[in-house]
C-alpha positions in Angstrom: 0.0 0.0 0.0 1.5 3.2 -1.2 1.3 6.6 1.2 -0.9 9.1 0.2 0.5 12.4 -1.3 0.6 15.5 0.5 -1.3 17.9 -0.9 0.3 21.0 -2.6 -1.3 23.4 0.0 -0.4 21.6 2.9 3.4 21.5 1.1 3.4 25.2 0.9 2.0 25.8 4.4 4.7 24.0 5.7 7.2 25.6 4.2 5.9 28.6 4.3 6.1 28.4 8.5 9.6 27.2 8.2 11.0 30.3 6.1 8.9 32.3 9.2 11.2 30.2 11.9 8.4 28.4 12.7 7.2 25.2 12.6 3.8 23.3 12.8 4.1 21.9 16.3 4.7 24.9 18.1 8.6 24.0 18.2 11.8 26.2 17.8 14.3 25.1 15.3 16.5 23.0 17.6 14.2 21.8 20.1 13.5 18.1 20.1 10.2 16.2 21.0 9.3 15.0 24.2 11.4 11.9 24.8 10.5 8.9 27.4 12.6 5.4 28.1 10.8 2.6 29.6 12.0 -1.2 30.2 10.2 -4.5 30.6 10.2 -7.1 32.8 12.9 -8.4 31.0 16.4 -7.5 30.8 17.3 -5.8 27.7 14.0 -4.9 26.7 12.5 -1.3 25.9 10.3 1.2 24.3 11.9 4.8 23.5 9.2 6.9 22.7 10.2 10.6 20.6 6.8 12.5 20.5 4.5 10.3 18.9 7.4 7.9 17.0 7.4 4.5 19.1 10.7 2.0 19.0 10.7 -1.5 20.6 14.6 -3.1 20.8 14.8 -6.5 22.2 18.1 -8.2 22.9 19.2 -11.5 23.4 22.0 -13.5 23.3 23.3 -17.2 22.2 26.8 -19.2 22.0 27.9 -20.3 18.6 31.3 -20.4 17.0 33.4 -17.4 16.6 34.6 -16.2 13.2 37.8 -17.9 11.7 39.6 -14.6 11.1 38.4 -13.0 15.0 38.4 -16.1 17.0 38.4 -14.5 19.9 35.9 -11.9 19.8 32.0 -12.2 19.7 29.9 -10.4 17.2 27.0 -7.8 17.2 23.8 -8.4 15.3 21.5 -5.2 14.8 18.4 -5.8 12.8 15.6 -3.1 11.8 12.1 -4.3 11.0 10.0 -1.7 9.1 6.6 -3.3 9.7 3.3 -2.0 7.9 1.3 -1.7 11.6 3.8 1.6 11.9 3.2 3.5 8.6 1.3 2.6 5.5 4.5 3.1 3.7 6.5 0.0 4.6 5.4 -3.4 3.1 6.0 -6.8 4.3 8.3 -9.1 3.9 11.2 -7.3 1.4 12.8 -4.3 3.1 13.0 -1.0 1.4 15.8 1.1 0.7 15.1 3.1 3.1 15.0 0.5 5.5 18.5 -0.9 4.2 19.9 2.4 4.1 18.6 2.5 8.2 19.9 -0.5 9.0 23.0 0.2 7.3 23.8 3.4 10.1 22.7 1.7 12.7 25.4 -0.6 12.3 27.9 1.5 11.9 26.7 3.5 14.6 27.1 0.8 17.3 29.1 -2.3 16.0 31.9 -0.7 13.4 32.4 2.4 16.6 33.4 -0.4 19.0 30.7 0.8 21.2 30.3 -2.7 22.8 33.4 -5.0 23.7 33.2 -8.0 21.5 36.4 -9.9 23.0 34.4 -9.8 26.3 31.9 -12.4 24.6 34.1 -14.7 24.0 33.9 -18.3 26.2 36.5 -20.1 24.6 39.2 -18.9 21.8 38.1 -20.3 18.4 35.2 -22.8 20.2 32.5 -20.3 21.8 31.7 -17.0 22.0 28.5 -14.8 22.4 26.6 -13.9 19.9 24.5 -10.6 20.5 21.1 -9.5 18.7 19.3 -6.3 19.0 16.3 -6.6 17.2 14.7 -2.9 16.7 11.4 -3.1 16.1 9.4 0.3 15.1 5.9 0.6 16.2 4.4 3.8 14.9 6.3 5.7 11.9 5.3 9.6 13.0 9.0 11.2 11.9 12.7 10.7 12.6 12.9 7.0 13.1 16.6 7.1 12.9 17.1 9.1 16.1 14.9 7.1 18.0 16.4 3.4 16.7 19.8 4.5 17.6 18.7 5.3 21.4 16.8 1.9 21.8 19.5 -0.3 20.5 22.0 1.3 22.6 19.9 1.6 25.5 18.8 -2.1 25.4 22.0 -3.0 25.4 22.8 -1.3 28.3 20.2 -2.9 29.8 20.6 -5.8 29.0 22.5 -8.9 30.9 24.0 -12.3 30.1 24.2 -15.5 31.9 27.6 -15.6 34.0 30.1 -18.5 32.1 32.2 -21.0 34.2 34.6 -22.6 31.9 36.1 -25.8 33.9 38.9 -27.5 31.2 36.5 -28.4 28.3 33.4 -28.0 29.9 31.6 -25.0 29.8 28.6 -24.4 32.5 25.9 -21.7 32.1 24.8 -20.8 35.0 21.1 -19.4 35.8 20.4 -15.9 37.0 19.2 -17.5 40.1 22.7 -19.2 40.6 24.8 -16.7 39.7 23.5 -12.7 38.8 23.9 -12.0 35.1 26.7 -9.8 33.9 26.0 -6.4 31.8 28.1 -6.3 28.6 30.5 -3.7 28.4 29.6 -0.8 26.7 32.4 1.7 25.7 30.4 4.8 24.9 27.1 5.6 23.9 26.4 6.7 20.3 23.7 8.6 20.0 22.5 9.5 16.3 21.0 13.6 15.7 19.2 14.3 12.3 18.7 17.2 10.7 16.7 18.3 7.5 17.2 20.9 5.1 15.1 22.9 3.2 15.7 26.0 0.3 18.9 23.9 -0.8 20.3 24.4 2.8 19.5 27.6 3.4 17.1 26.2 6.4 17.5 23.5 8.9 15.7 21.9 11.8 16.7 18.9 14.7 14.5 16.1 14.7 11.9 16.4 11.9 8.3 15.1 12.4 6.7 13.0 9.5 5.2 16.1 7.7 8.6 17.9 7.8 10.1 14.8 6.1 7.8 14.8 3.0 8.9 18.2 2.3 12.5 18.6 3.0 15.3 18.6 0.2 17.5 16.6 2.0 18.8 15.4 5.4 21.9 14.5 7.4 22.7 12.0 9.9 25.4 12.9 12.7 26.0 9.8 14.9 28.1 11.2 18.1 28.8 10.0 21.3 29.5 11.9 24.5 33.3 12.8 24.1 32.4 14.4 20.7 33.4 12.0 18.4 31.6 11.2 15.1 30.7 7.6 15.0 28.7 7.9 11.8 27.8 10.8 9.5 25.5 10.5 6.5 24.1 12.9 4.2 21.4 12.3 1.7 19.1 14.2 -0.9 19.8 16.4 -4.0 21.5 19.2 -2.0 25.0 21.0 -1.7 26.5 22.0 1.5 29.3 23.5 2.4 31.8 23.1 5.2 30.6 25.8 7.2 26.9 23.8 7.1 28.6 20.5 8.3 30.8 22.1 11.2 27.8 23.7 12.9 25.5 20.6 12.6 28.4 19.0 14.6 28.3 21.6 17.3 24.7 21.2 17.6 24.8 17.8 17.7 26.8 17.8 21.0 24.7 19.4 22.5 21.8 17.5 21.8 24.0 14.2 22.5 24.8 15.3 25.7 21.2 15.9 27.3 20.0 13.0 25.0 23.0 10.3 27.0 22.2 12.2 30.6 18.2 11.2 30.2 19.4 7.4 29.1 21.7 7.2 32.4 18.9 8.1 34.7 16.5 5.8 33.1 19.1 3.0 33.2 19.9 4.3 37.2 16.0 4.7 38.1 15.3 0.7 36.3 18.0 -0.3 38.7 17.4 1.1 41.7 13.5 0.0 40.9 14.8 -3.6 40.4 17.3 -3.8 43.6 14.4 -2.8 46.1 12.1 -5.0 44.7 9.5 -2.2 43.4 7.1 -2.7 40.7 8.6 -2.2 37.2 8.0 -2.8 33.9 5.8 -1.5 30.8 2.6 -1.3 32.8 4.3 0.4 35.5 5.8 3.3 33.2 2.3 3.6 31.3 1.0 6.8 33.1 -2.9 6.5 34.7 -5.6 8.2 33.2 -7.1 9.5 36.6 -10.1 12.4 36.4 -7.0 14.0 38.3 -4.6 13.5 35.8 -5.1 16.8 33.8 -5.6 18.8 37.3 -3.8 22.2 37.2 -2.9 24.7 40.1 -5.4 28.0 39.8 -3.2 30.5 38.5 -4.4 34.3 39.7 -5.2 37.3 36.5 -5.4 40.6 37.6 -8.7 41.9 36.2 -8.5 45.5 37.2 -7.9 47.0 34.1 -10.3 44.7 32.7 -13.1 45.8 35.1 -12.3 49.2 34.7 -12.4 49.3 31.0 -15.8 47.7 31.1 -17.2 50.1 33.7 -16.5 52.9 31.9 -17.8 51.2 28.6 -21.0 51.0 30.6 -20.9 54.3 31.6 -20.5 56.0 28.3 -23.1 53.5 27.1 -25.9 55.1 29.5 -29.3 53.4 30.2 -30.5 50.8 28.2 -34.4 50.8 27.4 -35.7 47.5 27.7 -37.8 45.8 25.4 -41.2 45.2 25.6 -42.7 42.2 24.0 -46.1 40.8 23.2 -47.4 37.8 23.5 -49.8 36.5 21.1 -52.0 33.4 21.3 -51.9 31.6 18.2 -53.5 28.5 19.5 -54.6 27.1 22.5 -52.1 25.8 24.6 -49.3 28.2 22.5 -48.0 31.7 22.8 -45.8 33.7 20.4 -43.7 36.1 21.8 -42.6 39.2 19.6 -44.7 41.0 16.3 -43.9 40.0 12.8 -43.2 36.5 13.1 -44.9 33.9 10.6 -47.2 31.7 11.6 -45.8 27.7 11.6 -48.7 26.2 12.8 -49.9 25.4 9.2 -53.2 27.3 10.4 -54.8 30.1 8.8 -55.5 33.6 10.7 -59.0 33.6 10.3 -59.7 30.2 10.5 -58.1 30.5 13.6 -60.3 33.3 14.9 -63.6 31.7 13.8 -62.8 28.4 15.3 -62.2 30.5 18.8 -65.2 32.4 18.3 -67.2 29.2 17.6 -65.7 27.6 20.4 -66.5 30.6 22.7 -70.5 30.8 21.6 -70.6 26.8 22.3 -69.3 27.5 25.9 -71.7 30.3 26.9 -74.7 28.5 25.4 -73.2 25.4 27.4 -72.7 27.4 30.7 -76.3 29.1 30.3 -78.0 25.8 30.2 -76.1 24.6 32.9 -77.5 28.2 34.4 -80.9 27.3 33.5 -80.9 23.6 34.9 -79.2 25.0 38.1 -81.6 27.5 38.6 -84.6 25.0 38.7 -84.1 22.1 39.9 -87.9 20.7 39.5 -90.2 20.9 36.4 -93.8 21.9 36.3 -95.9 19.6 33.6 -99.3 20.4 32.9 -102.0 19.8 30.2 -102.9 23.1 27.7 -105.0 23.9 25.3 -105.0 24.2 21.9 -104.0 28.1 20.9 -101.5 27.9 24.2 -97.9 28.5 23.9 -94.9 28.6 26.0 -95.6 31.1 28.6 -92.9 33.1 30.1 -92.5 35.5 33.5 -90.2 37.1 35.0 -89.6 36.9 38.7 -88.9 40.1 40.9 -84.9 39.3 40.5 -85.3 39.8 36.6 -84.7 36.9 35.7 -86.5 35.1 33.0 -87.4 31.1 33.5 -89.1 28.8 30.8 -91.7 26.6 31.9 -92.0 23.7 29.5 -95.9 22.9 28.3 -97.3 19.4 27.0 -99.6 19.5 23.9 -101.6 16.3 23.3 -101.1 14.9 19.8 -105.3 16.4 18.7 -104.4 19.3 19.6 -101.1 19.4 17.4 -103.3 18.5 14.7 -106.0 21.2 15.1 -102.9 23.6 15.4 -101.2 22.7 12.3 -104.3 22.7 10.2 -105.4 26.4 11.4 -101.7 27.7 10.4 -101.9 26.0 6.7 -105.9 27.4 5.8 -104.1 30.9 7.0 -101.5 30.6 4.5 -103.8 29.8 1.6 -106.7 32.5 2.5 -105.4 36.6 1.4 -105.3 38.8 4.2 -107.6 41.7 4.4 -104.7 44.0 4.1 -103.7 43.3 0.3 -107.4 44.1 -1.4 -107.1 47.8 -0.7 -104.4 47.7 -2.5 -105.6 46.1 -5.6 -108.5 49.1 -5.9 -105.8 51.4 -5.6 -104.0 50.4 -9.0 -107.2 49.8 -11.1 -107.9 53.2 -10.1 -104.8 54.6 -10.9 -105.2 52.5 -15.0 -108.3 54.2 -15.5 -107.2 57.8 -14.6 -104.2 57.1 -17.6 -106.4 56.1 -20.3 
């Protein structure tokens, strides 16, 4: 799986903030990332951690033969794995160049510098020596892997400790660490290996390079140095030119860096061991830090807010009184109330619809409560037989107030009733002849 390209944007952004002396992650130009040691349980076993770039090294240690033409000295085996679970960029099984090219420093940086006594590993002259493997393993690709390899190889192998060796005529006994407490290897010095990128053809540099500041740079170089300023290893790569002057004050930075980098190594190495002689918990989950609720807690640091409270006091007083708003509230339903004028209605409910359905439901409550008056008000009926002609006969009391008395008609009376009101409706009244004399009248004058 190949990375994905940065965009030309981001590119310029970048570089933009490094030709500004700046850089993304709030760093100066020399500063390096946070950087944290922590063993295992097991000697010779450890995580170096440079911001968010992770390194495992793991070392161990078997007899075999020495070589013909160094029979008695043991050798040093350094191995860099370049797995896919740290960066989309590495592949499986082959290494890349870059990976070779890695390996390739890391070798020279420790084995070729004589950092470790190899004719200390050695058992018997031509039979059996040790053989010594650091096995670097990189867990999360986020920028410089070099600097942090070169600190966990060296630092594991500090660390680390071999079975003690009791050689008896031809017989050779390997005694336990529970026999016999193992026996550090000796380490010389401690090479320590500082990058640096370029960028502008040289013009700009910076120490320890995060993974954005690598896709962009022109080129880089590779000082490996230990603490008596001496260059182990140097390597320059990338279509660039530098001059001397470049070189010489990479070097002087570089012991600089070397130095606080090798002091922070020695009191991990001094803490582990002090850890391990008292008998105290130690280990990866020891070092892993505890997400508390507390862990993030901070001291309350005091501001002076006088200026800041006289500034706004006298904004208020220029401002002067402030009229407060009145506001309306409208009923647009039952059970609703708008607030403010001139909003639009969301109910999905017309105006007047509105208002007629309140009016309606208004009338249908009085009528309602004027019945229940009316029943409330006389609590027992009066029924009695009338005659035909009778109607409903109302009086008023000497409160005012009107009652309805309620009169049964027998069913022959209904009928006389009816039949009266329907021979008035066919007969003329009285009222309309006069009338009709009037307009003959009225013809007869006209002719």
């Amino acid at each position: 799986m190949k990375e994905v390209p940065i965009s030309t944007c981001e590119r310029e952004f970048i570089l933009k903030a490094i030709r500004d002396r700046k850089r993304i992650d709030g760093r100066q130009t020399y500063d390096y990332r946070r950087l944290k040691v922590s063993f295992g349980m097991e000697r010779g076993c450890c995580i170096v951690e440079l911001g968010d770039t992770k390194v495992l090294a793991q070392v161990s240690g078997k007899i075999e033969e020495p070589k013909k033409n160094r029979p008695t000295e043991g050798s040093i085996i350094i191995n860099l794995e370049l797995s896919p679970m740290a960066s989309p960029a590495f592949e499986p099984g082959r290494p890349t160049e870059s990976g070779i090219e890695m390996n390739r420093i890391l070798e020279r940086n420790i084995r070729d510098s004589r950092a470790v006594d190899t004719e200390s590993l050695c058992i018997v002259a031509g039979e059996k020596v040790w053989s010594i493997r650091a096995d670097v393993h990189v867990l999360n690709d986020e920028g410089n892997i070099m600097d942090a390899a070169s600190i966990a190889a060296i630092t594991a192998l500090a660390h680390f400790r071999r079975p003690d060796v009791t050689v008896m005529g031809e017989e050779v006994t390997i005694h336990s660490p529970e026999d016999r407490d193992p026996v550090p290897l000796s380490v010389h010095h401690m090479p320590v290996c500082v990058t640096f990128a370029f960028f502008d053809q040289g013009e700009f540099l910076l120490v320890d390079p995060n993974r954005l500041e690598e896709r962009v740079m022109d080129g880089r170089m590779v000082v490996g140095m230990n603490m008596h300023r001496e260059i182990c290893t140097l390597m320059m790569s990338g279509g660039m030119l530098l001059v001397k002057e470049q070189v010489l004050r990479c070097s002087q930075i570089a012991t600089v860096k070397v130095a606080e980098i090798i002091e922070l190594i020695q009191k991990a190495l001094d803490k582990d061991a002090q850890a391990r002689q008292a008998g105290d918990k130690c280990g990866f989950a020891e070092s892993v830090p505890a997400n508390k609720i507390t862990t993030n807690k901070k001291e309350p640091t005091l501001i002076d807010t006088t200026a800041a409270a006289q500034q706004a006091s006298q904004v208020i007083q220029e401002a002067g009184p402030v009229d407060k708003p009145m506001s309306n509230m409208i009923v647009q339903a039952p059970g609703t109330v708008q607030i403010g004028e001139g909003l639009v209605n969301t109910w999905q409910v017309d105006d007047e619809d509105m208002e007629s359905e309140e009016e309606e439901e208004s009338r249908k409550k009085s009528v309602t409560n004027g019945r229940e008056a009316v029943a409330t008000s006389k609590p027992t009926e009066r029924k009695r037989p009338v005659k035909a002609g009778e109607g409903i006969v109302s009086h008023a009391d000497d409160s005012g107030s009107e009652e309805e008395e309620k009169v049964m008609l027998y069913q022959g009376d209904a009928e006389m009733k009816s039949t009266e009101d329907s021979t008035a409706l066919q007969q003329p009244s009285n009222s309309d002849k006069p009338a009709k004399k009037k307009g003959k009248k009225k013809k007869a004058a006209q002719k």
